[in-house]
C-alpha positions in Angstrom: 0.0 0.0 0.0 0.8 3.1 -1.2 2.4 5.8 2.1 -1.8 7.0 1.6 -3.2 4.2 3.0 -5.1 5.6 5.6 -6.3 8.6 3.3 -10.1 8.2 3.1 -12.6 10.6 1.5 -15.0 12.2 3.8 -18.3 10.4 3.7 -20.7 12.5 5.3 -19.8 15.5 3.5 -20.5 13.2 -0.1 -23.7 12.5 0.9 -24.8 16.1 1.9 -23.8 17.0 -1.8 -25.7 14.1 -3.1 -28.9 15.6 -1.0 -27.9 19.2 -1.5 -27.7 18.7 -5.9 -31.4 16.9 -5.5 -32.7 20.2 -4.9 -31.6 21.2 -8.2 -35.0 19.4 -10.2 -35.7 17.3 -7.7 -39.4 15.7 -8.3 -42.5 14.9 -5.9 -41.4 11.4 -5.6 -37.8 11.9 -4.4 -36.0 11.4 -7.8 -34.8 14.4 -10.3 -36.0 15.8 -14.0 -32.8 17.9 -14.4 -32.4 17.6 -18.6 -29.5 19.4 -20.1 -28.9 23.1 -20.0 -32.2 23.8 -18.4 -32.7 26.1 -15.6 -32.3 23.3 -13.2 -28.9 22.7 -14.6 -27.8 25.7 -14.9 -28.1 25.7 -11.4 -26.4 22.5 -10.5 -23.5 23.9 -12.6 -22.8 26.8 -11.1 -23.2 24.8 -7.5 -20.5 22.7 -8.9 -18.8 25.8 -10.0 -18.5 27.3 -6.9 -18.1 23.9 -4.5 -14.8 23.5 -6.6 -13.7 27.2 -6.4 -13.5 27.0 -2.8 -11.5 24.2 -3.0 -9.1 26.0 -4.8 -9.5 24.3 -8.3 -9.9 27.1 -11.2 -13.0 26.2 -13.4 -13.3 26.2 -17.4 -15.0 25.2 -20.4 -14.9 24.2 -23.7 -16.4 24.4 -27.0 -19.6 22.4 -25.7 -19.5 23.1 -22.8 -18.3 20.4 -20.6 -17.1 22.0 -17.2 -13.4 21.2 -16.2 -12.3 21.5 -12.3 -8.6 21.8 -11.8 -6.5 20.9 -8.9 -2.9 21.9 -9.2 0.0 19.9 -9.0 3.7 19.9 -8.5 4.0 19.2 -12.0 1.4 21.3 -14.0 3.3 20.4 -17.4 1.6 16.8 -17.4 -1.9 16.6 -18.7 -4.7 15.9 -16.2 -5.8 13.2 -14.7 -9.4 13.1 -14.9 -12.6 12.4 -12.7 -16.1 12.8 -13.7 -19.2 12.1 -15.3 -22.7 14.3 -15.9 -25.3 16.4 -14.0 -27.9 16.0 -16.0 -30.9 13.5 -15.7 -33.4 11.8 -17.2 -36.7 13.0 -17.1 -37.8 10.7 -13.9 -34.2 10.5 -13.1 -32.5 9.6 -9.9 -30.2 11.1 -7.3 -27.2 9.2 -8.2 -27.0 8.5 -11.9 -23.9 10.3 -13.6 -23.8 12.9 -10.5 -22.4 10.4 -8.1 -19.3 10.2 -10.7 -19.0 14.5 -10.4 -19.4 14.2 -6.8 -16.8 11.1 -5.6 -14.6 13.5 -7.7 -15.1 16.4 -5.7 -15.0 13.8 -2.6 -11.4 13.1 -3.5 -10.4 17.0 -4.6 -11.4 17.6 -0.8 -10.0 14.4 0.9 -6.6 15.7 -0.4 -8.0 19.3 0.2 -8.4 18.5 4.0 -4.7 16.3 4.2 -2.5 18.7 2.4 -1.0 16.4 -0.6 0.1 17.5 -3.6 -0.3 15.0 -6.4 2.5 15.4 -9.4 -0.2 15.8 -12.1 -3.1 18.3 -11.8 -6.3 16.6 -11.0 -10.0 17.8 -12.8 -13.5 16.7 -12.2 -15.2 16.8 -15.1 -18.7 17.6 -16.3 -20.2 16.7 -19.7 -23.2 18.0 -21.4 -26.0 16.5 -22.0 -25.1 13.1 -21.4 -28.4 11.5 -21.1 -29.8 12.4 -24.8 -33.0 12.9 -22.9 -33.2 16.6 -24.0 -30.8 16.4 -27.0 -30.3 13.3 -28.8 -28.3 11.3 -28.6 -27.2 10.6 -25.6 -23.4 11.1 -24.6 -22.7 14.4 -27.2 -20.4 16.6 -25.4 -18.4 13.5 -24.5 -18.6 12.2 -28.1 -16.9 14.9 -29.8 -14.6 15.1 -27.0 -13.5 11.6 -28.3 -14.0 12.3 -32.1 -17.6 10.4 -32.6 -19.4 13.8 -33.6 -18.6 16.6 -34.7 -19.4 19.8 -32.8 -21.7 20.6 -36.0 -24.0 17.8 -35.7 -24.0 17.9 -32.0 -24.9 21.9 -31.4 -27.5 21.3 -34.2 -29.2 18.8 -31.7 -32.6 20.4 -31.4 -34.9 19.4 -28.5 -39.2 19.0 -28.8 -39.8 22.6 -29.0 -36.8 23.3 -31.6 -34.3 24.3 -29.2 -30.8 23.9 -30.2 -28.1 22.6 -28.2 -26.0 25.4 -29.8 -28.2 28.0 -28.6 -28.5 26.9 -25.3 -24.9 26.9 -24.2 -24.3 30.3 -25.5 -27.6 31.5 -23.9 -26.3 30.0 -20.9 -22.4 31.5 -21.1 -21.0 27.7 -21.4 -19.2 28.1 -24.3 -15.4 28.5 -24.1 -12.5 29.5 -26.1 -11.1 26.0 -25.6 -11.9 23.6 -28.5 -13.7 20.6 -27.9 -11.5 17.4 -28.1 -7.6 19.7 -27.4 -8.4 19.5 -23.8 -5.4 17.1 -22.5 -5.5 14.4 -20.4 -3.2 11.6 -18.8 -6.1 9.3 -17.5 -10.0 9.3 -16.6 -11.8 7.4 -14.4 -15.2 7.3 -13.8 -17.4 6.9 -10.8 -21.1 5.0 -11.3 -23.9 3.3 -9.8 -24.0 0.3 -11.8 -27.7 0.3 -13.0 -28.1 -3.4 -12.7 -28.5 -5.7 -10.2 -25.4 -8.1 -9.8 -23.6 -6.5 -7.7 -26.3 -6.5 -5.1 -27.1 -10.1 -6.3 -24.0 -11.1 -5.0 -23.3 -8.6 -2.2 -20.0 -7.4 -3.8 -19.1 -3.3 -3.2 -16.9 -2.7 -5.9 -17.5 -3.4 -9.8 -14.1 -3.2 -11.5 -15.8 -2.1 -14.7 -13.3 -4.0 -17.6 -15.2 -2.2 -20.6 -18.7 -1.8 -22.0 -20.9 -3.5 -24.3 -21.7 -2.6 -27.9 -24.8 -1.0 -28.8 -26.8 -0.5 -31.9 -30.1 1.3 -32.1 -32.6 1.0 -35.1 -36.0 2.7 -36.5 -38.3 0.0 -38.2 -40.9 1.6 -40.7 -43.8 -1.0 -41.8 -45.5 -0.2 -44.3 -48.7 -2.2 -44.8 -52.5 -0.5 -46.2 -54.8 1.6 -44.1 -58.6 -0.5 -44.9 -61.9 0.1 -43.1 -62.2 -2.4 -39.8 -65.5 -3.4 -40.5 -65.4 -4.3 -44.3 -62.5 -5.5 -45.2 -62.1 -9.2 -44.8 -58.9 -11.0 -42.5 -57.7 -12.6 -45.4 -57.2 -9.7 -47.7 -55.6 -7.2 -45.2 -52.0 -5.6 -45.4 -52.2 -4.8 -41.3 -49.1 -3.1 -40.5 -49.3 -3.3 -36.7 -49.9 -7.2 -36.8 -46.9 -7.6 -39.1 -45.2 -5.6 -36.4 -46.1 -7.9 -33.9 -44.6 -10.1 -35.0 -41.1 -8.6 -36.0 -41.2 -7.6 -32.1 -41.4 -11.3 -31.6 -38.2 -11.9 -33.7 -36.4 -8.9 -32.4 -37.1 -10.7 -28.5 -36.0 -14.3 -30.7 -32.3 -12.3 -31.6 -31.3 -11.6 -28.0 -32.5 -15.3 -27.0 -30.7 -17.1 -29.7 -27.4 -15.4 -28.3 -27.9 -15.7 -25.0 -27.0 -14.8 -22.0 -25.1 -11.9 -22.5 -27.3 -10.7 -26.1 -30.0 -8.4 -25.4 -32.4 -6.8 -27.3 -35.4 -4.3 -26.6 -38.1 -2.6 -28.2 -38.6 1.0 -26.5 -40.9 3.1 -29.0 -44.1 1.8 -31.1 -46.2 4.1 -33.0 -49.0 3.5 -35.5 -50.9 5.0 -38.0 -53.6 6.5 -38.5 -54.4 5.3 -35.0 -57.9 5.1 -35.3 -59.7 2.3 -33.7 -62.0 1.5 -36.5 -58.8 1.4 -39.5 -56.4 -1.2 -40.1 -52.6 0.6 -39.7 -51.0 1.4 -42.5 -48.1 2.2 -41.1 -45.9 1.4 -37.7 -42.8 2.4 -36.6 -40.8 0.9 -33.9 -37.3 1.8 -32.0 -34.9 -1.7 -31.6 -31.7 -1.9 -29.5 -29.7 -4.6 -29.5 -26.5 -4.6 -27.3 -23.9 -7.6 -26.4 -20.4 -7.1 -25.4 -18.8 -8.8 -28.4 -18.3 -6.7 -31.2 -18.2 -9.8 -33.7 -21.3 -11.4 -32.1 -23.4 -8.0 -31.7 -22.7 -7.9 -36.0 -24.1 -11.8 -35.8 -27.0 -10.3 -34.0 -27.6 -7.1 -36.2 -27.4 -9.3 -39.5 -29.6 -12.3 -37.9 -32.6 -9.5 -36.7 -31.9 -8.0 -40.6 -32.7 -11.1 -42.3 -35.4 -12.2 -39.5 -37.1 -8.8 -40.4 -37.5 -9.1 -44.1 -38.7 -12.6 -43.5 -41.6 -11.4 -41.5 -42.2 -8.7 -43.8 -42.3 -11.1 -46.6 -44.5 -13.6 -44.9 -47.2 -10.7 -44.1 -47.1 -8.9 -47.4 -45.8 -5.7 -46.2 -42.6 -3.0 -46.7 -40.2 -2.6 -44.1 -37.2 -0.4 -43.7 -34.4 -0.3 -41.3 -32.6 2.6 -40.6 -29.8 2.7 -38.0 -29.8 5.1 -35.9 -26.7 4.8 -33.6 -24.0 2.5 -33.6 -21.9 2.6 -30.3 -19.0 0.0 -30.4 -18.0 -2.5 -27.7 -15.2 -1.0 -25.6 -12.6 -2.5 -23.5 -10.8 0.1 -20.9 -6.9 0.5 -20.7 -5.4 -2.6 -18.7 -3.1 0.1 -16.4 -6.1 2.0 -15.1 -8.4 -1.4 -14.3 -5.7 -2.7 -12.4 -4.9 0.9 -10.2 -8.5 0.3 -9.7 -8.8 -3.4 -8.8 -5.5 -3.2 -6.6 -7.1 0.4 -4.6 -10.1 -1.9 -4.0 -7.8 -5.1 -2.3 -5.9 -2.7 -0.5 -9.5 -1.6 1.1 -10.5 -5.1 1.6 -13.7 -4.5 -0.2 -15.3 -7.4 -2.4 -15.3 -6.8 -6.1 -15.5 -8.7 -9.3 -14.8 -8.0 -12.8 -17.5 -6.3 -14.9 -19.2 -5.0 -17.9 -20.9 -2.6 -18.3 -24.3 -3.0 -19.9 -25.2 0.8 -20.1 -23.9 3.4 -22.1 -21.5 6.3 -20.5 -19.1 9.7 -21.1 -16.7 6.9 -20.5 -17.2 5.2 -23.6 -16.2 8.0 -26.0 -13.4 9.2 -23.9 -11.5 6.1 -23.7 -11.2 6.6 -27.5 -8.6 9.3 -27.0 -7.7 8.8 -22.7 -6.5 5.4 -20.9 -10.0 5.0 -18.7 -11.6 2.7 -16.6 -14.9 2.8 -14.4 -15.7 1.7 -10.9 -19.5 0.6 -10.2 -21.0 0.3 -7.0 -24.6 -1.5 -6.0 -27.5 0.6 -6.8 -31.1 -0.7 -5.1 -32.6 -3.5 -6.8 -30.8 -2.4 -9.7 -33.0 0.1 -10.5 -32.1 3.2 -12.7 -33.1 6.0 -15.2 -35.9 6.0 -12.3 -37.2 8.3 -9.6 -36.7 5.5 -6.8 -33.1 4.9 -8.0 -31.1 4.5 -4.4 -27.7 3.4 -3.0 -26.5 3.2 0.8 -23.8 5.5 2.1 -21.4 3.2 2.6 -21.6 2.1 -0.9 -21.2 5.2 -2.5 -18.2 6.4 0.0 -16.6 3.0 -0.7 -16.4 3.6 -4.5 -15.3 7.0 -3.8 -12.3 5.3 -2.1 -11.6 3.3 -4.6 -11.7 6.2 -7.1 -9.5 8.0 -4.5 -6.4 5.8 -4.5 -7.0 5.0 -8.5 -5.6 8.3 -9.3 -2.9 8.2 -6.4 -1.7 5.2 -8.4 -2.3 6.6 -11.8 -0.4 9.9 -10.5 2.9 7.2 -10.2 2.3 5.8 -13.7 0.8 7.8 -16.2 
């Protein structure tokens, strides 16, 4: 163990932040509709503003504006190493979902606050806009043209329901800084996160040494079938877009099962039209995700549901387009900061296992151009993206730990 050992991050004061930030959009039922760049989130940023200022860490942004903490060290010519996640929510959000990762940073900007040490490289927490998507979609934007999958273009074009660019709302809201997006260096990140499942609970273990993430692919589905009068027109000679639908959704389910365990697919959006109760649908559109952690099997997957889709269409005498609509790739994390992470954990005596992560995160599109990894810790039930989303103190300080120590290591190799 590393002359550290006994440094611990102060646990009561984390949780005071986590109930202080509810406040900022927090809901009837105890959870948080904070969407990106609202006023909600305007005010959780300048909280986290000013929480970091009197630490004595100077704040910036960039281009899109993702918020950048920074702790000095002895050795400001090395690039950061990085801490963070997002502040925003989804729209029945919880209190710990992407904040918790902002927050265990701050945790460890004051534990070595409180103690004195200097680390060699500066140290930032970081906030990204607009991770969620639920405002501007899709999700993870800021963070993707940090690491080169959008360009600042397509991603301040992002319009919300009412025609609300992205664009707009960071320069209404003063978050848009000289630096470009994507120049900002970095020697490391690591990210803090509930892990919005329920195996860690499952198996009573307090620390997920997150190893990567699974790949994701997201589809619309158009059928096309004939709109006919309910009451006339015979079974036989109908074009019923909604029943040939049905059964694609059947298939899509058939995908994930055929690649089991670790294949999953879901259907999250159905719409039909003309959505009258006396006229067969012409028309139906459906979302699809598919995710599995193999890049090789998750193109199995996308070309099996391809081919099961045109079969059904065939078989029901309808049209039906595909149209892929985000393509996220399976991502393993840099071996050097899962081990600083998995060895910070033994050194705590906490139980852990190996992981991967099934949702998306900033994480994702950062380790394209940053060594990453991610610690998880047990969320209640595994529930998330949900207004009775919950974790126990002594969870949340434990990963904060862990997070602590990560970068202490990293500090020594990076």
């Amino acid at each position: 163990m590393s002359q550290y050992a006994n440094l611990t991050v102060n646990g009561q004061d984390l949780w005071q932040d986590l109930v202080t930030t509810a406040a900022f959009g927090g809901t009837e039922k105890g959870g948080i509709c904070r969407l990106a760049l609202t006023h909600e989130d305007r005010q959780v940023r300048a909280w986290f503003e000013q929480t970091c200022k009197a630490l004595g860490c100077t704040v910036t942004y960039d281009s899109m504006g993702n918020q950048f903490a920074r702790r000095a060290g002895t050795r400001n010519d090395l690039p950061p190493i990085m801490m963070g996640s997002h502040l925003d929510t989804q729209v029945t959000g919880g209190r710990f979902d992407g904040i918790l990762g902002v927050l265990g940073g701050i945790a460890v900007l004051r534990a070595l606050h409180a103690a004195d040490i200097s680390t060699d490289h500066p140290l930032e927490v970081v906030n990204w806009t607009n991770e969620e998507g639920a405002r501007f979609a899709p999700p993870m934007l800021a963070s993707g043209v940090f690491g080169g999958a959008f360009t600042e273009e397509f991603a301040g074009s992002r319009a919300d329901t009412n025609g609300v660019t992205l664009r707009h709302e960071l320069e209404q809201g003063g978050f848009v800084g000289q630096e470009q997006c994507g120049q900002h260096p970095a020697s490391a990140y690591f990210e803090l996160h509930i892990e919005q499942g329920p195996v860690l609970e499952a198996e009573e273990r307090t620390i997920g040494i997150v190893t990567g993430v699974q790949g994701m692919r997201w589809y619309e589905v158009i059928v096309r079938g004939r709109s006919a009068h309910a009451g006339t027109t015979p079974m036989p000679m109908r074009k019923d877009a909604l029943l040939a639908a049905a059964r694609m959704i059947e298939q899509v389910n058939a995908v994930a099962l055929a690649h089991a365990p670790e294949g999953l697919s879901t259907i999250g959006i159905i719409t039909a039209l003309p959505a009258s109760s006396n006229v067969v649908p012409r028309e139906v559109r459906f979302t699809v995700d598919l995710r599995n952690p193999s890049e090789s099997i998750l193109q199995v997957m996308e070309e099996d549901f391809l081919q099961r889709m045109q079969n059904c269409a065939e078989a029901n005498d309808v049209q039906v387009d595909i149209v892929p609509t985000w393509n996220s790739p399976a991502v393993h994390f840099d071996p050097r900061c899962i081990d600083s992470v998995k060895t910070s954990a033994e050194d705590f005596g906490y139980t852990m296992r190996e992981i991967v992560s099934g949702a998306g995160h900033d994480a994702v599109y950062v380790s394209r151009v940053v060594p990453t990894a991610m610690i998880f810790v047990p969320c209640l039930h595994g529930i998330s993206h949900n207004e009775a989303e919950s974790a126990t103190p002594e969870d949340v300080t434990a990963g904060s730990n862990v997070l602590l120590h990560a970068v202490l290591k990293a500090d020594k190799i990076f």
